[in-house]
C-alpha positions, 0 to 999 in steps of 0.5 A, a space after each residue: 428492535 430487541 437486543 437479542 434480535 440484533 444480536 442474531 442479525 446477518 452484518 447486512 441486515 446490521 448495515 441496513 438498519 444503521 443506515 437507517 439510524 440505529 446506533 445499535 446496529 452499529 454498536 452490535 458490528 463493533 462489539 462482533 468485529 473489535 477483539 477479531 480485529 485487533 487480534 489480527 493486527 496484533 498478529 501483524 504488528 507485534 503491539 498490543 497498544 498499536 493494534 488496538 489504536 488502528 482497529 479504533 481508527 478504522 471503526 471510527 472512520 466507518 461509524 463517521 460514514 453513518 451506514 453509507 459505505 459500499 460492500 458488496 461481498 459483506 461488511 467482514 471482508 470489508 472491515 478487513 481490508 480497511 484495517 489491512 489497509 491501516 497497516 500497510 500505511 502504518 509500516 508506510 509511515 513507519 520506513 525509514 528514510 531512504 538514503 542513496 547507496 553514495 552515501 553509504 560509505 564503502 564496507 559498511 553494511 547496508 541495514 536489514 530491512 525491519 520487518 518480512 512486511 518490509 521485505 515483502 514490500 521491497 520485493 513486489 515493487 523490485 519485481 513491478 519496476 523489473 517487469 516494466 523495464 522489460 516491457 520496454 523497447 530494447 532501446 529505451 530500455 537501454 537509455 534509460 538504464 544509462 540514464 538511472 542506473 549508470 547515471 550517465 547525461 542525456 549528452 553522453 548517452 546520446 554520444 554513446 549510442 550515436 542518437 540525438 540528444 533530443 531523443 534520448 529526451 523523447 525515450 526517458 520521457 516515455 519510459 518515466 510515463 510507462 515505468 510509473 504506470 506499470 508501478 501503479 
């Protein structure tokens, strides 16, 4: 196929003849695809150098697939996602240890988080650990606050609220099932 045909393909027709074996294609979804995409990772990273080597891992991931990826709203919206995906791991990667507020000690201020990408995360997983918490019954709801947020025994929280310890047991084990579900 002529340059300036591929150059005037549709992403799909470029996807189909990769597939088919036309390093071309590929090279024509590259060079329409590179500079947008680190353009906006830069955009989200704030490092020029950072964001071209996640853009370059995400191609390469996509040119060791030769062609057979599926992408049924288009190759743009695909391509996108993937490297949204890269950034999010990479801010994954990049959270700093968590430390128990214990071992904090008292008055010293906790530190901010690093970024709003941070601050998004925290919140979306504060607010998914909220709603399965209130989804809970009333009473396992409440074992399993003593149990993880006050820290108290099974044997205490048994005492306190008058049920066995073999119960309490039952509520934390079905509330962990339920909480890590809804976490998905």
């Amino acid at each position: 196929m002529q340059k300036a045909k591929i150059h005037n393909s549709q992403d799909e027709d470029l996807l189909l003849l990769w597939q088919n074996g036309n390093a071309k294609a590929f090279d024509e979804l590259f060079r329409r695809y590179f500079q947008p995409l680190c353009q906006y990772a830069f955009n989200n990273l704030q490092q020029s150098m950072l964001a071209e080597e996640l853009v370059m891992d995400v191609m390469m991931r996509i040119w060791k697939t030769n062609g057979q990826i599926h992408c049924p709203a288009g190759f743009r919206p695909y391509i996108l996602r993937a490297l949204k995906n890269a950034i999010l791991n990479h801010f994954r990667s990049s959270l700093p240890a968590i430390v128990s507020l214990e071992d904090v000690p008292a008055g010293e201020e906790i530190p901010a988080a690093v970024s709003p990408d941070h601050k998004l995360l925290h919140d979306e997983t504060r607010d998914r650990y909220l709603d399965a918490l209130s989804s809970l019954s009333d009473k396992k709801r409440e074992v399993f606050i003593l149990s993880r947020e006050e820290s108290l025994t099974y044997k205490e929280i048994a005492r306190q609220l008058n049920i066995s310890v073999n119960t309490v047991e039952n509520y934390i084990s079905a509330s962990l099932s339920h909480v890590k579900e809804k976490m998905k």
